[in-house]
N, C-alpha and C positions, 0 to 999 in steps of 0.2 A: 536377753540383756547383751548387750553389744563385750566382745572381750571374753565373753564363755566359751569354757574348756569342757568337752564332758569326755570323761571316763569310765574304765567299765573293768569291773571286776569278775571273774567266772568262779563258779562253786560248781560242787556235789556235791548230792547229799544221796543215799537209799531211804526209802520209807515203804511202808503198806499201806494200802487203803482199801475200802470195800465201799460201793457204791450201792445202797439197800434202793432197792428199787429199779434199778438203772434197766432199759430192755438189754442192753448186751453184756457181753462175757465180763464187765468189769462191776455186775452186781457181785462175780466173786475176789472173796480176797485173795489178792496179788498186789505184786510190789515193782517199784519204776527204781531205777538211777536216776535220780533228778540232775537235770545242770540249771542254776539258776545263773540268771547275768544280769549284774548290778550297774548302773549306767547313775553314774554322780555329774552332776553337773554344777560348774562357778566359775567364777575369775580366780587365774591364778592367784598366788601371792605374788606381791613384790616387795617384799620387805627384805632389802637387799642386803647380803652375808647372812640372813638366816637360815637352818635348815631346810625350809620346806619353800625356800624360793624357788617360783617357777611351779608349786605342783598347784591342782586344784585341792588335791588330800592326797598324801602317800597312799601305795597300796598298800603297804603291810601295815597303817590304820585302817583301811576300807576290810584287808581282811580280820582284823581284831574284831571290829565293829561289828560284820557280818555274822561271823563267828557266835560271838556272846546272844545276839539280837535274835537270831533264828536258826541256825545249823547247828549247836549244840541243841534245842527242843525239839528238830525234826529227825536229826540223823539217825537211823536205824531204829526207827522209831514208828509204831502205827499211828497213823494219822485220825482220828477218831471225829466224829462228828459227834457223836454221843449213841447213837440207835442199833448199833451193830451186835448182831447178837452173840458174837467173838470176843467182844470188848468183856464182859464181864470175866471169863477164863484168861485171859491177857492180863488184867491185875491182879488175881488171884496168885499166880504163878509169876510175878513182879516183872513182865515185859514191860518194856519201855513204851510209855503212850504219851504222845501226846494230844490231850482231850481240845480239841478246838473249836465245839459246837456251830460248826457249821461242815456241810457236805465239802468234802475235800475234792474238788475239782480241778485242775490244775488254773482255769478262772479264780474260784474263790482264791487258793492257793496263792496264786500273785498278787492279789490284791491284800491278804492280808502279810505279806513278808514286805508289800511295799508299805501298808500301815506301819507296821514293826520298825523299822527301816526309818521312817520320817519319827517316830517317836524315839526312836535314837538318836534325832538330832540331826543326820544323816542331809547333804542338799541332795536326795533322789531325785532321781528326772525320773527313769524306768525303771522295772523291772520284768524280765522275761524268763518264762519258766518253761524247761521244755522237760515235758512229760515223756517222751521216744525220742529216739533221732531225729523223728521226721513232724512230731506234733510239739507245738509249744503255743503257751497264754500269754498276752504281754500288757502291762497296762501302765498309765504314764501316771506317775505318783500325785500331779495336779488335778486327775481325777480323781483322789482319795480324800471324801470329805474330813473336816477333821475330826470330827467323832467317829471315826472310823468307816470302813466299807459298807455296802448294801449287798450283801450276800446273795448268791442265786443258791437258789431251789432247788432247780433239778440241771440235768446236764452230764455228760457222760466224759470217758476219757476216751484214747487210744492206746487200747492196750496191744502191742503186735506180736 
């Protein structure tokens, strides 16, 4: 749309994940710094003398928003698919999980925080998740059907 502004928010968050099955080293449990980057896209405001003329959304809403929507459920948090054989001693002992039946890939991962993110309300264009320094997932929120993602299967990370 002609007159679009897009913006971009950066997060992190730490988590664990274990990949059952995976052939390399990230079948075992370990854990990422995540930086996610939030990419909002609109036409400004122009509703002149108000606050928020001139933004597409303030950041310190895009970080409210982000906040509530996903980084308070991921932060320091094991990321869980369900099949881990870790997971049951992790609730037992009240770590922090969050259960999100599906393989936590840094794929799935973005796809479902850009889900989250548009059911927030949210105008998401992207969102990009980098798993290392050097590996990241990114997918563009218009590929998010609206009943949600189509989840992959298998798929590894980069763990370094």
């Amino acid at each position: 749309m002609r007159g679009e502004v897009a913006v971009c928010k950066i997060f992190t968050f730490d988590a664990a994940h274990q990949l059952i099955g995976h052939k390399g080293k990230c079948s075992n449990l370990h854990g990422h710094t995540y930086k996610l980057e939030v990419v909002l896209k609109g036409v400004p405001s122009v509703e002149e003398g108000q606050s928020d003329e001139g933004f597409v959304i303030d950041f310190s809403d895009i970080k409210a928003a982000v906040k509530e929507a996903v980084i308070e459920r991921l932060d320091h948090a094991f990321l869980a698919m369900g099949n881990e054989p870790v997971l049951e001693t992790l609730i037992a002992t009240g770590s922090k999980v969050a259960l999100l039946s599906f393989r936590t890939t840094a794929e799935n991962l973005s796809s479902y925080i850009a889900y989250e993110l548009k059911q927030a309300a949210l105008p998401v264009y992207s969102v990009k998740l980098w798993e290392t320094p050097t590996s990241w997932a990114e997918v563009l929120a218009a590929d998010i059907p609206g009943e949600g993602p189509a989840y992959r299967l298998y798929g590894g990370c980069d763990h370094e």
